[in-house]
N, C-alpha and C positions, 0 to 999 in steps of 0.2 A: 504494500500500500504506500503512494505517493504522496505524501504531506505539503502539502502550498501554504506559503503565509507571506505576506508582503512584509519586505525587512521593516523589522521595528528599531527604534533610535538605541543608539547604545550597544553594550555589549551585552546580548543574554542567552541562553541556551533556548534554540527552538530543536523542535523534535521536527526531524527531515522527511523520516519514513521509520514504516516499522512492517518487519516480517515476523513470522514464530521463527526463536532463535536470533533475530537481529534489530537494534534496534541506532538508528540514525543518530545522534545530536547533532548540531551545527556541520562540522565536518570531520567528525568521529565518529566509526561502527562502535556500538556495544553488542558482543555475544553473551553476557551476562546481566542478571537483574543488575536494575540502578535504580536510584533515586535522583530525579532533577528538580532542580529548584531553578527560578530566572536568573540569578546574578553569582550563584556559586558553583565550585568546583562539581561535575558530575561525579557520585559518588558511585561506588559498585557493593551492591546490597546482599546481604549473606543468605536469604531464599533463594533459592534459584525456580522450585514450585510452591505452590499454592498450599499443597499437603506440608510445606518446612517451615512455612510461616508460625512463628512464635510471638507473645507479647515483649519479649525482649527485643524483637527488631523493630517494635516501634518507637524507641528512646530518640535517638536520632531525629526520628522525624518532627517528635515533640518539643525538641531544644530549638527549632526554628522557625517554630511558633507562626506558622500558615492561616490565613484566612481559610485554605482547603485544602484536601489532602485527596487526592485519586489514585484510589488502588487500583491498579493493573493486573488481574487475576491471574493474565495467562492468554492461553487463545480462546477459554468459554468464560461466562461470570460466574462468579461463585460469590455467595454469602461469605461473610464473616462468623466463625464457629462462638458461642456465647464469651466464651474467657478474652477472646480477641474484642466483639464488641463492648464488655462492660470495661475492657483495657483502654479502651477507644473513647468512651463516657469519663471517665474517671482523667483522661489527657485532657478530655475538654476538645478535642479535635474536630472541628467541619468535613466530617467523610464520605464520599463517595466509592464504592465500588463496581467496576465495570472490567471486559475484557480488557485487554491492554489495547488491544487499536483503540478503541474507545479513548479509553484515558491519553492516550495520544493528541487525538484530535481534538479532545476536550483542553489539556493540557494546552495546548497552542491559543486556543479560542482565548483562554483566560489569560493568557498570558500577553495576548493584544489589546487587552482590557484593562492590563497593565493590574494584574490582582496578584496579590502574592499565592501562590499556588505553587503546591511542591507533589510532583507524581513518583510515585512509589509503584517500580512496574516491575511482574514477574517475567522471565524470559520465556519459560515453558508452562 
């Protein structure tokens, strides 16, 4: 899947494209989960699926304190298992979950809207 966005001012990370297993930023492949946020270093996230996800990898996400947070599930959506959502409640976090194209495209849209948004996307 081919991602369009009209350059925005400054330097921030847009997501370019995304395939299962590949995932674009600017002009960097990621073949592993990441977390992107607009203005910081793309990070590489210790889930690699949806089944690894723990409340421990949500610390990170929480110290940078997002208007919203798009979980990338993978190539299908999946819920959040209870111990993840009341981990998620208790962060105080704005969350979204969706496949990861999804949060891709979502990811960009917000990102032109200039919101602070940070996506948390599985590879597989």
């Amino acid at each position: 899947m081919q991602i369009a966005l009209e350059s925005i001012s400054g330097q921030v990370n847009q997501i370019r494209s995304y395939q299962q297993g590949s995932i674009l930023v600017n002009d960097k492949t990621y073949n592993e989960s990441i977390i992107v946020a607009p203005k910081l270093p793309v990070r590489i996230w210790a889930p690699q699926a949806y089944t690894e996800l723990k409340v421990e990898h949500l610390s990170f996400i929480a110290e940078l304190k997002p208007q919203i947070v798009l979980f990338g599930t993978g190539h299908k959506m999946l819920f959040p298992c209870p111990e993840i959502r009341l981990a998620i409640q208790k962060m105080q976090l704005g969350v979204e979950f969706m496949d990861t194209a999804a949060a891709c495209r979502t990811y960009n849209i917000l990102l032109a809207e200039d919101r602070n948004v940070v996506a948390a996307l599985l590879i597989n």
